[in-house]
C-alpha positions, 0 to 999 in steps of 0.5 A: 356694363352690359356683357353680350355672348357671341356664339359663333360655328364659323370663324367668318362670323368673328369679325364681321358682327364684332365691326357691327358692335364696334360701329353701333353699340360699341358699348356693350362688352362682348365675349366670343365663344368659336367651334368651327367644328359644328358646322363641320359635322353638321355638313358631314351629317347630312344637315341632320339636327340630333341630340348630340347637337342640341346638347352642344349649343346647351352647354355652349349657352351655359358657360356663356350665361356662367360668365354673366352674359346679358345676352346671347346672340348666335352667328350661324343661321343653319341651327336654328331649332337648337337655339330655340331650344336654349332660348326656352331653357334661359328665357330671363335673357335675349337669346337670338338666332342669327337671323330673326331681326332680319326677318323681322325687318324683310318681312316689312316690305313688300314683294319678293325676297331674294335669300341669298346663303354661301352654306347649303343647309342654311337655305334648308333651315332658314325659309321656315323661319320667315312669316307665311306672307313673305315670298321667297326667292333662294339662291346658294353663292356655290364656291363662295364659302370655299374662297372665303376659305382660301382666304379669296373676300374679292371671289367670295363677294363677286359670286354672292354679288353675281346671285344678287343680280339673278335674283334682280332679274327674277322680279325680288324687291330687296336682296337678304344675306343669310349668313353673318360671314356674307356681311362684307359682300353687302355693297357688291350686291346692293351695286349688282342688283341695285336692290337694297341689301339686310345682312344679319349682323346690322338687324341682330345689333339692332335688335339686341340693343333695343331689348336690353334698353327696353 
């Protein structure tokens, strides 16, 4: 049976790729691996990627391949030069930022983009991530994580909805969530901005199933 690693860096990110499992490959067997405390320090450092951090996401990846993990797919989407970094070291597995398979599938389409992040050094990692061609519109859903903390999903979805809408107005053809965690404001912001809507967690299954079918 095929055995997928989730690694997440925030508990947010638990649930909504696991309902995207459930619902679309609920199959695969999966194993989830949280510390919450990497997006923590990343936050207190200044979104600075350093040594120690990149030793952290290769030992995560290394218990996780240690397990009989198939495949490793991470959840937060402000590490991507880590994960690259363990994807050359087991590059026998899929090992998938976040955010790749929606990338590949916005930068199908035509015009601008709106990326929409609720964590700040999300939208300084991810745009670099995008094909040179794809037209970038950003906007942080500032206080929307902090409700999602306080346990306040109606707030969180409202203010990255309220984002969706202004990126409308700003001439974008389709809305992208960048974090796993903002999967459950898709429907808010497809009704706010009458856009369509990627979020990460549906293109990452996507995408995972069809390279260990391959």
């Amino acid at each position: 049976m095929t055995r997928i690693a989730l690694i997440h860096a925030l508990a947010h990110s638990v649930a909504p790729i696991n309902d995207a499992f459930a619902r679309d490959w609920p199959e695969a067997t999966r194993m989830n691996l949280l510390d919450d405390s990497l997006s923590a320090d990343l936050a207190a450092g200044g979104g600075v990627l350093d040594g120690a951090m990149h030793a952290r996401f290769a030992r995560l990846a290394r218990y996780a391949v240690g397990t009989g993990a198939h495949g490793i797919l991470f959840t937060c989407s402000a590490f991507g030069p880590c994960i690259e970094a363990v994807a050359a070291e087991h590059a026998a597995l899929p090992v998938l930022k976040p955010n790749e398979a929606m990338i590949d599938e916005a930068a199908g389409s035509e015009g601008p983009l709106g990326l929409i992040a609720t964590f700040e050094p999300t939208l300084r990692s991810m745009p670099a991530e995008f094909p040179a061609g794809v037209a970038l519109e950003t906007a942080l859903a500032e206080g929307a994580l902090a409700a999602l903390d306080a346990g306040d999903g109606e707030t969180h979805d409202a203010l990255i909805a309220r984002q969706a809408a202004k990126l409308a107005a700003r001439g974008c053809t389709r809305i992208a969530l960048a974090q796993f965690s903002m999967a459950r404001a898709r429907d808010a912001c497809a009704q706010a901005s009458g856009l369509s809507v990627l979020t990460t967690v549906d293109s990452a299954v996507r995408k995972l199933r069809g390279l260990l079918a391959a």
